[in-house]
C-alpha positions as CSV (number, residue, x, y, z in Angstrom):
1,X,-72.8,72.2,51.0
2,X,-73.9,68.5,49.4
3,X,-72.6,65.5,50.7
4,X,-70.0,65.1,48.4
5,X,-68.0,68.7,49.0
6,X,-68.7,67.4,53.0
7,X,-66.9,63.8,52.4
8,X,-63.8,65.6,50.2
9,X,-63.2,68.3,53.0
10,X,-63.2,65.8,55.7
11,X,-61.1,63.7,53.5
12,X,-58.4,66.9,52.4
13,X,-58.3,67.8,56.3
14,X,-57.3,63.8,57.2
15,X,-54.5,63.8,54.3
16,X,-53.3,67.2,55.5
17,X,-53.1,65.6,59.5
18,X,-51.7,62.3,58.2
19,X,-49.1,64.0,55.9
20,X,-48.2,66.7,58.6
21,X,-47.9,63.5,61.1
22,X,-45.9,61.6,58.6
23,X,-43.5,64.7,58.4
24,X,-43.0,65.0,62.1
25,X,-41.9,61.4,62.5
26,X,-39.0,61.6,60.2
27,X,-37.5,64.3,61.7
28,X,-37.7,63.2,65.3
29,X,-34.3,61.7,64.8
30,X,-32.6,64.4,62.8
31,X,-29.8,66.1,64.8
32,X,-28.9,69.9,64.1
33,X,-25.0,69.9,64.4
34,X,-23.3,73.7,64.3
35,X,-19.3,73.8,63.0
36,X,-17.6,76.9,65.2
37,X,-14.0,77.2,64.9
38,X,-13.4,78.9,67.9
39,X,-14.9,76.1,69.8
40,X,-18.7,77.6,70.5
41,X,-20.7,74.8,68.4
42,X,-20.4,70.7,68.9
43,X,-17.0,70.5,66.0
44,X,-14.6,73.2,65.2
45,X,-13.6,71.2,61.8
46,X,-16.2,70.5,58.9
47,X,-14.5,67.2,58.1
48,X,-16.0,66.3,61.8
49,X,-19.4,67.3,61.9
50,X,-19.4,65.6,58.1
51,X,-18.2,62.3,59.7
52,X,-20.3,62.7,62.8
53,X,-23.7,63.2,60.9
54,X,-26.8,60.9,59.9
55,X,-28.6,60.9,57.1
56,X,-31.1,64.2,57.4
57,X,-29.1,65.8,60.0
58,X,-28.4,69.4,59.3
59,X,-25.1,70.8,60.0
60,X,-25.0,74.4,60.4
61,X,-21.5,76.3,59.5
62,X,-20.6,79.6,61.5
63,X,-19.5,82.2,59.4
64,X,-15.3,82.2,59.3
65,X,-13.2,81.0,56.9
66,X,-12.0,76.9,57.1
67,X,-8.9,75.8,55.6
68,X,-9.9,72.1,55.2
69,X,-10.6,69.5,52.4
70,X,-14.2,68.0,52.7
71,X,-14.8,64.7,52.2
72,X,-18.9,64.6,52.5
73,X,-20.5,61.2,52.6
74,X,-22.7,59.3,49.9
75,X,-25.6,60.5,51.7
76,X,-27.6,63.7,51.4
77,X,-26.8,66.2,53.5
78,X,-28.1,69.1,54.1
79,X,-25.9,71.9,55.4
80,X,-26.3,76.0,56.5
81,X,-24.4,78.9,57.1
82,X,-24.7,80.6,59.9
């Protein structure tokens, strides 16, 4: 191995730790909210876990069916079924 494959290596390995660092501070404030209508998660109502959230929160949606209108907010939001 020449210098040059040795200095692009080290350097690839640095970008992978910084990016990987860089990744793990944005979600150290993201919140993981779970909908349950029978009252087992933090809402039983979409609408509230919706109002409730942050930007890059992830609400997660127990399987059932919910009679509600959903208003989401302007913000991304990223949302599961489980």
């Amino acid at each position: 191995m020449n210098d040059m494959t040795k200095s692009t290596s080290s350097g690839f390995i640095f970008m992978g730790i910084m990016v990987a660092g860089f990744a793990a501070m944005i979600q150290v404030g993201a919140a993981e909210i779970t909908v349950d209508a029978g009252g087992g998660g933090d809402y039983t109502l979409i609408q509230d876990a919706l109002d409730a959230a942050q930007p890059g929160d992830v609400i997660t949606v127990n399987e059932t069916t919910y009679y509600e209108h959903l208003n989401p907010p302007p913000e991304k939001v990223i949302a599961n079924s489980g």
